[in-house]
C-alpha angles and dihedrals in degrees: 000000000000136000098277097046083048104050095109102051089049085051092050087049091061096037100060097023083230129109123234083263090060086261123149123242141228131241084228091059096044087058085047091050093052094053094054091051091046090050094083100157086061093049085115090074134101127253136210151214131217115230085220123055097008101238115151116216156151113302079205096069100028098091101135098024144290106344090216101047099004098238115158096210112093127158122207090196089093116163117199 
């Protein structure tokens, strides 16, 4: 799946501070997950999950782990 197919639930994400998992999430990752909806021009991307808290993102701006637990394992294979 990439950004644009996942928009909504990256919206959602900001929208309820919560993962898709029910976890809460950081200020930290809201600000992450703004800046992957802003980045238009990179939409074509894949996103992620992390297999720990459950936050989808960017597979842009996850480098050293999940922006919003840390966690450094993430899947692509995300189904909606």
């Amino acid at each position: 799946m990439n950004i644009e197919q996942a928009r909504q639930i990256l919206k959602t994400q900001i929208e309820l501070e919560k993962t898709p998992k029910g976890r809460p999430i950081t200020q930290d990752a809201i600000l992450h997950l703004d800046a992957s909806l802003s980045d238009e021009k990179n939409f074509g991307n894949d996103v992620i999950q992390c297999l720990g808290c459950g936050m989808v993102s960017s597979i842009l701006l996850v480098e050293t782990g999940c922006p919003n637990c840390g966690c450094v394992d993430l899947e692509t294979d995300i189904s909606e």
